[in-house]
C-alpha positions as a printed Julia matrix, in Angstrom:
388×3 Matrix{Float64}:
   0.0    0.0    0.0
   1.54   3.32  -1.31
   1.15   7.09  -0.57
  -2.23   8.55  -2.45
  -1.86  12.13  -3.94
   1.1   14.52  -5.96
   4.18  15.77  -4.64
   7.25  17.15  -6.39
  10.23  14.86  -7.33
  12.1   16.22  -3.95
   9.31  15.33  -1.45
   9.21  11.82  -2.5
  10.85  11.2    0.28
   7.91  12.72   2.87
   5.45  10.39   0.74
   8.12   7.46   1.57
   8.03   8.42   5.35
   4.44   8.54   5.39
   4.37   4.98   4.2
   6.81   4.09   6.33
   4.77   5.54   9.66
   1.91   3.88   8.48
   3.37   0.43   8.26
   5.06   0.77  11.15
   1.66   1.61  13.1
   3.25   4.95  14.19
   0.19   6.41  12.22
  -3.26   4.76  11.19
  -3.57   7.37   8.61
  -2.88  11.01   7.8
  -2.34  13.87   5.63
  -0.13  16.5    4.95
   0.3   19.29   2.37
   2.47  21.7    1.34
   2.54  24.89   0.06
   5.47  26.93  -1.67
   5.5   30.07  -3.17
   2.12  29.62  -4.33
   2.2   26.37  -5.38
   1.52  23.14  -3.87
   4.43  20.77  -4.12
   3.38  18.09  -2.08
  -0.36  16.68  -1.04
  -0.4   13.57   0.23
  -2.8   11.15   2.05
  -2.3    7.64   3.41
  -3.71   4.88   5.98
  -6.81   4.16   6.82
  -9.66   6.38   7.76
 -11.67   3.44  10.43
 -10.82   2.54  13.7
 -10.45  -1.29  12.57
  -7.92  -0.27   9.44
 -10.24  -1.3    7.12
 -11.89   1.94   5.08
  -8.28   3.89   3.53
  -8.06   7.23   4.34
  -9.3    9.33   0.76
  -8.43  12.71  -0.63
 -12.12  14.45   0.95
 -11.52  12.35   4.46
 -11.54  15.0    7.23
 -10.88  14.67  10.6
 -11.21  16.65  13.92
  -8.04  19.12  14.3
  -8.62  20.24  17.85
  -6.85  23.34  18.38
  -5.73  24.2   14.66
  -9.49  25.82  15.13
  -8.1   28.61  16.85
  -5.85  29.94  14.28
  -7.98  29.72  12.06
 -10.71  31.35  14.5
  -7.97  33.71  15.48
  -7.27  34.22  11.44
 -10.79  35.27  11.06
 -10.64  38.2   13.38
  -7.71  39.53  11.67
  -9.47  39.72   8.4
 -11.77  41.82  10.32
  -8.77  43.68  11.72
  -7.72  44.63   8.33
 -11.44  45.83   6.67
 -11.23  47.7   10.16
 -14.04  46.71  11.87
 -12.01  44.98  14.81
  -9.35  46.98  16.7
  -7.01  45.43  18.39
  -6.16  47.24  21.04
  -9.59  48.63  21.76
 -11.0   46.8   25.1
 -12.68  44.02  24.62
 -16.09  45.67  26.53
 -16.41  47.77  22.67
 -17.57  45.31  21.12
 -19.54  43.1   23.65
 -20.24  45.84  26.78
 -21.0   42.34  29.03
 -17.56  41.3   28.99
 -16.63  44.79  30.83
 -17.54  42.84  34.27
 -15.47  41.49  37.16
 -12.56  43.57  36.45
 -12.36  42.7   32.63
 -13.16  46.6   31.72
  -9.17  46.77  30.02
  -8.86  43.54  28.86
  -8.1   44.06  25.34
  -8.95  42.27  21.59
  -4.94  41.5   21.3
  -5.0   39.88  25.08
  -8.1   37.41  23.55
  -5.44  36.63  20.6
  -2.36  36.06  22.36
  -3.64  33.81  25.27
  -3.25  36.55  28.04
  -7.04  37.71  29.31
  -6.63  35.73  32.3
  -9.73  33.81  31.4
  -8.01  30.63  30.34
 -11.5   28.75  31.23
 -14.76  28.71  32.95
 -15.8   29.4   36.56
 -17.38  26.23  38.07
 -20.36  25.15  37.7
 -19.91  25.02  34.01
 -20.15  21.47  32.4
 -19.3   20.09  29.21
 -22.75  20.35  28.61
 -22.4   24.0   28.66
 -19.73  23.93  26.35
 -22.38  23.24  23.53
 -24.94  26.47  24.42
 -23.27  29.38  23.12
 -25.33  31.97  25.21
 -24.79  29.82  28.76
 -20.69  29.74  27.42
 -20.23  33.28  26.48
 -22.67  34.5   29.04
 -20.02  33.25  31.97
 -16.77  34.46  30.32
 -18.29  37.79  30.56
 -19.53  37.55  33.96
 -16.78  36.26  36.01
 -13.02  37.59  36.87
  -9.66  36.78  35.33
  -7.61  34.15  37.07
  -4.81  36.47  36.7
  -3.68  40.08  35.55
  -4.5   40.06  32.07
  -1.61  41.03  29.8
   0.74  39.46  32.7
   1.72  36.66  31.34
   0.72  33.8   28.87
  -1.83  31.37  29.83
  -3.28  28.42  27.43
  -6.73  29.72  25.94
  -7.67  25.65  26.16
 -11.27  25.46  25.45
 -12.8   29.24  25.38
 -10.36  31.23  23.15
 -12.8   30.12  20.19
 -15.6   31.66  22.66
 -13.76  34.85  23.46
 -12.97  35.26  19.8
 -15.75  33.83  18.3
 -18.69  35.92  20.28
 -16.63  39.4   19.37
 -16.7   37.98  15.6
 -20.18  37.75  16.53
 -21.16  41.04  18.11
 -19.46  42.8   15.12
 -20.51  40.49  12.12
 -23.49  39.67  13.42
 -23.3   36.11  12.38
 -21.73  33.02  14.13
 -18.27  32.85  13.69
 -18.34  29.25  11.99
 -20.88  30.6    9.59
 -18.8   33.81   8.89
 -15.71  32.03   8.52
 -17.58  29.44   6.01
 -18.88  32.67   3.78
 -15.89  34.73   3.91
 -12.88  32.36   4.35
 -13.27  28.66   3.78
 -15.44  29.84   0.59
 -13.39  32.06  -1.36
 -10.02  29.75  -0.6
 -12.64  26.76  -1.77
 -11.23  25.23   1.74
 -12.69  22.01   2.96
 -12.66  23.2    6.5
 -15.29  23.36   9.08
 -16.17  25.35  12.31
 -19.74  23.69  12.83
 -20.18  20.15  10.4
 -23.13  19.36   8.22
 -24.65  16.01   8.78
 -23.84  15.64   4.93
 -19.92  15.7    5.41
 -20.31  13.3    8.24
 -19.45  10.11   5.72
 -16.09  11.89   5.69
 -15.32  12.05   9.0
 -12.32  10.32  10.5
 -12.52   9.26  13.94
  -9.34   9.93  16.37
  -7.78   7.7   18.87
  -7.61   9.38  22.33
  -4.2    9.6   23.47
  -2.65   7.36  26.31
  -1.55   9.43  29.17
   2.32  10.24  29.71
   3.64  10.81  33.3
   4.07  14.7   33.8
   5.64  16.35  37.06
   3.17  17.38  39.36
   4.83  18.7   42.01
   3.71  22.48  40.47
   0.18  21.91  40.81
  -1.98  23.35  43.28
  -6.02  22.01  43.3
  -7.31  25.85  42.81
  -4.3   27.08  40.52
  -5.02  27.74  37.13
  -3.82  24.6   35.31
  -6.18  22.58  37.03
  -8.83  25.22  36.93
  -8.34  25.42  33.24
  -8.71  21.84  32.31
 -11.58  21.42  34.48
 -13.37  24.13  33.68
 -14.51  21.84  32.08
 -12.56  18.77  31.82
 -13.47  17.15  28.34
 -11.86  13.74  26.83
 -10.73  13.36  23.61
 -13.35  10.69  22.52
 -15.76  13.87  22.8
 -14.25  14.85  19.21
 -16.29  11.65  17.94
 -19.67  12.46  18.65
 -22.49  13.86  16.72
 -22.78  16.67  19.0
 -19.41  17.79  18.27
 -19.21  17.99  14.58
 -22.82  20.24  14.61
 -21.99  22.66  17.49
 -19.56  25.59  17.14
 -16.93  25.07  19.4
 -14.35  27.6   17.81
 -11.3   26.64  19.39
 -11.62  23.25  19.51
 -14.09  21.37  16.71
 -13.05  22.07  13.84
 -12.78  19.6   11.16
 -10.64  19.42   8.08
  -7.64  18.11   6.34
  -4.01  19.03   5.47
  -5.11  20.3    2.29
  -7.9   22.89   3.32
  -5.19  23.98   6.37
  -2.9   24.7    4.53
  -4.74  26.87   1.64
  -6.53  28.7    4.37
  -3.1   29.07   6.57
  -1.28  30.05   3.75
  -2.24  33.19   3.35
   0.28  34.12   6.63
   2.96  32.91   4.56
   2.03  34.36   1.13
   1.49  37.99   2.15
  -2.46  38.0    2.3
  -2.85  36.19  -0.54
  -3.26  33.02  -2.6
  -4.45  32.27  -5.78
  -5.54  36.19  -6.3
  -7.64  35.45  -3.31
  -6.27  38.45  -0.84
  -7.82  38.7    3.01
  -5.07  40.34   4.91
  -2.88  42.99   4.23
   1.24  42.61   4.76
   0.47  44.81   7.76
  -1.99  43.04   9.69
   0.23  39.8    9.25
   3.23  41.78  10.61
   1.26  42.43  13.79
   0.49  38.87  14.19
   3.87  38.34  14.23
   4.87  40.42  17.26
   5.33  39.37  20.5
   2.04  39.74  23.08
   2.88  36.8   25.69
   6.08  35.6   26.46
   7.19  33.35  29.51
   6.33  30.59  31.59
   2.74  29.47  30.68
   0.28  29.65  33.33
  -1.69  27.02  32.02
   0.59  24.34  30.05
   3.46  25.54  32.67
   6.21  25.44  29.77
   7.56  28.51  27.98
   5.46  29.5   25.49
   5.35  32.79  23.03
   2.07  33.98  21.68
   1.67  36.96  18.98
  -1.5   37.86  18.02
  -3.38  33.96  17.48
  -0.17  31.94  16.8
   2.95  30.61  18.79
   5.71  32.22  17.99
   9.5   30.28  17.18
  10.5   28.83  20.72
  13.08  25.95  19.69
  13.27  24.55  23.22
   9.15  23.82  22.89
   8.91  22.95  19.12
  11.99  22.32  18.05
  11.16  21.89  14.36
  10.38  25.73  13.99
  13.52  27.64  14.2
  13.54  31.13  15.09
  13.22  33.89  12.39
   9.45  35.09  10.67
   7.69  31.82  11.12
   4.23  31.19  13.14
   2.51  27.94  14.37
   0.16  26.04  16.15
  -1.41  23.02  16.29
  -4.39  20.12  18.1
  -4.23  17.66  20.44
  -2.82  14.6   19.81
  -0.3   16.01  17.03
  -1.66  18.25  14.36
   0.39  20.76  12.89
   0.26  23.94  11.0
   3.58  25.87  10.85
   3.81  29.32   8.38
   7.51  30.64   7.36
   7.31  33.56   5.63
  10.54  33.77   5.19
  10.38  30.85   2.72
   7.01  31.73   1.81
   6.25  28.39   2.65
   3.09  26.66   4.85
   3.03  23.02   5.89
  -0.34  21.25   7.54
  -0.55  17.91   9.0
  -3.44  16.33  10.2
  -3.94  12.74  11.64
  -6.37  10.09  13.53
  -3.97   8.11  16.09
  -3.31  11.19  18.82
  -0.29  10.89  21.11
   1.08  12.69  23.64
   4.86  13.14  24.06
   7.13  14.87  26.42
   8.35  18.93  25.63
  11.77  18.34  25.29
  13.8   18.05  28.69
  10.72  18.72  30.34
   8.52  16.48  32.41
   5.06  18.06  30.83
   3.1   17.11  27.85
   4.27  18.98  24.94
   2.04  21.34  23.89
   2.39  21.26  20.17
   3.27  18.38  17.7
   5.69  15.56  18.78
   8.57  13.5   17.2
   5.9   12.36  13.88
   5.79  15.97  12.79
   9.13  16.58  13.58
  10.2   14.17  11.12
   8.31  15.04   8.51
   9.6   18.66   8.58
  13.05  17.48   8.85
  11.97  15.47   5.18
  10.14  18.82   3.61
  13.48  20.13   4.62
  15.68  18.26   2.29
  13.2   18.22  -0.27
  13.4   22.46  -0.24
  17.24  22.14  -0.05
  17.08  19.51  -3.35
């Protein structure tokens, strides 16, 4: 069984490793795609789509992407940035006067985008239930207090950055962000990716395998600190991203559904300038801003270093090693998907999978927060196929 799709003579050998990870059972199956200079020079697809290996993963599977929904969330707002209709550095309170509660009166659009409100999660009681009711979500944020001084330092967004963003998309569009994103992104790019599934698409729909749990060090965890606040608030398991439920709701941080191929056109246009295939969203302007540094330091949440511009990580070696340092942005799900943008190279890679794994950041005993060894090998691949 061989590597479905078209790549360049150079990235054979990515297709190879693909294969390889497949056979291996170090993936069940996966995508990833590639984008250079406007062109794509590698999209590739391989495995099998079914929990039992038996139904191959196709060119139109999807599959849920966790966290890759808050760039693109995040990537939403800043084409409202640049029509200027969103400010960044107006208070969030402008847009949606609730949110002004509790103490939240200066919290600003930019400390929503870079992971620094100091509302990381929800107040208890909130359920998972609750995640799935859009007024009960967005009603708390607004009502309760940070967990710390907002702008302070970086703290993991988890669950309600794709609230957060999603309701001030809301108040100033006046349309679910999901839908607006659909009309005004995913459309135009003719991007197969999804904030809120169709029951029609469902067919297409990968299911993931939950991670098994890695020993972390918690000797810096205190029951009412924010970490644990944060992923109770409220807790949710991975097999969540398999049911019904999940695909219809808008969960915009979290549920969104795609492949390597629709990340990568959408993602692209951080790498490209604004633009791609005479499609423009963003100015060169609003992407520089995106690229400065908001939040830097010791994560409240994920307690590693992160560095957070305005909806992406910024280059932090020690955390992701596979994204050196220079004009590059990234992020990615739980489990292991990846989307990294280097301008400097004009150049976007995506990565999606089904078999999610949790790994160690390197030289510390926590769960990496973004991608693991799989993705770091394939980069290392798209490398020497660049360099060919």
């Amino acid at each position: 069984m061989t590597a479905s799709g078209t790549w360049d003579p150079a990235f054979a050998g990515v297709a190879e490793l693909l294969e390889r990870h497949v056979a291996d059972g170090t993936e069940r199956g996966a995508s990833l795609c590639v984008v250079h200079d406007g062109r794509v020079v590698l999209d590739a697809w391989h495995g099998w789509a079914d929990r039992e290996s038996t139904v191959p993963w196709e060119r139109d599977t999807i599959v849920p992407v966790w966290s890759i929904s808050k760039v693109m969330t995040n990537l939403a707002a800043l084409v409202l940035v640049d029509r200027g209709l969103l400010d960044l550095e107006a208070p969030v309170a402008e847009y949606w006067p609730e949110f002004a509660a509790a103490g939240k009166a200066s919290v600003t659009v930019a400390h929503l985008l870079s992971h620094a409100s100091g509302v990381s999660g929800w107040d208890p009681p909130f359920t998972v239930d609750d995640l799935f009711d859009w007024e009960r979500a967005t009603t708390a944020l607004a009502a309760q207090a940070p967990w710390w001084e907002p702008g302070s330092a970086p703290g993991y967004h988890l669950l309600d950055q794709g609230h957060l963003v999603g309701e001030v998309i809301r108040r100033v569009t006046g349309e679910m962000p999901g839908r607006w994103f659909a009309r005004e992104i995913a459309g135009p790019l003719d991007a197969d990716f999804h904030i809120g599934l169709a029951a029609e698409h469902d067919h297409r729909v990968s299911p993931v395998s939950p991670p098994r749990m890695i020993e972390v060090d918690t000797s810096v965890v205190t029951p009412d600190g924010v970490m644990v606040r944060t992923f109770t608030g409220p807790f949710l398991h991975a097999s969540e991203a398999n049911s019904e439920r999940w695909r219809r709701a808008e969960i915009p941080a979290a549920n969104g559904h795609g492949n390597a191929r629709s990340i990568a056109r959408v993602q692209a246009l951080m790498s490209h300038g604004g633009e791609l295939d005479g499609v423009r969203l963003l100015s060169p302007g609003t992407i520089e801003q995106a690229l400065q540094p908001r939040a830097d330091g010791m994560d409240v949440v994920l307690n590693v270093p992160t560095r957070f511009g305005l909806g992406w990580a910024l280059p932090l070696p020690a955390v992701m090693p596979s994204v050196p340092e220079g004009r590059r942005c990234y992020w990615g799900g739980l489990g292991g998907s990846v989307v990294v943008n280097d301008l400097e190279r004009r150049l976007t890679i995506a990565y999606t999978m089904n078999r999610m794994i949790f790994e160690h950041a390197p030289g510390i005993a926590q769960v990496r927060p973004c991608g693991d060894s799989r993705y770091d090998a394939y980069a290392a691949a798209i490398d020497e196929g660049l360099a060919a």
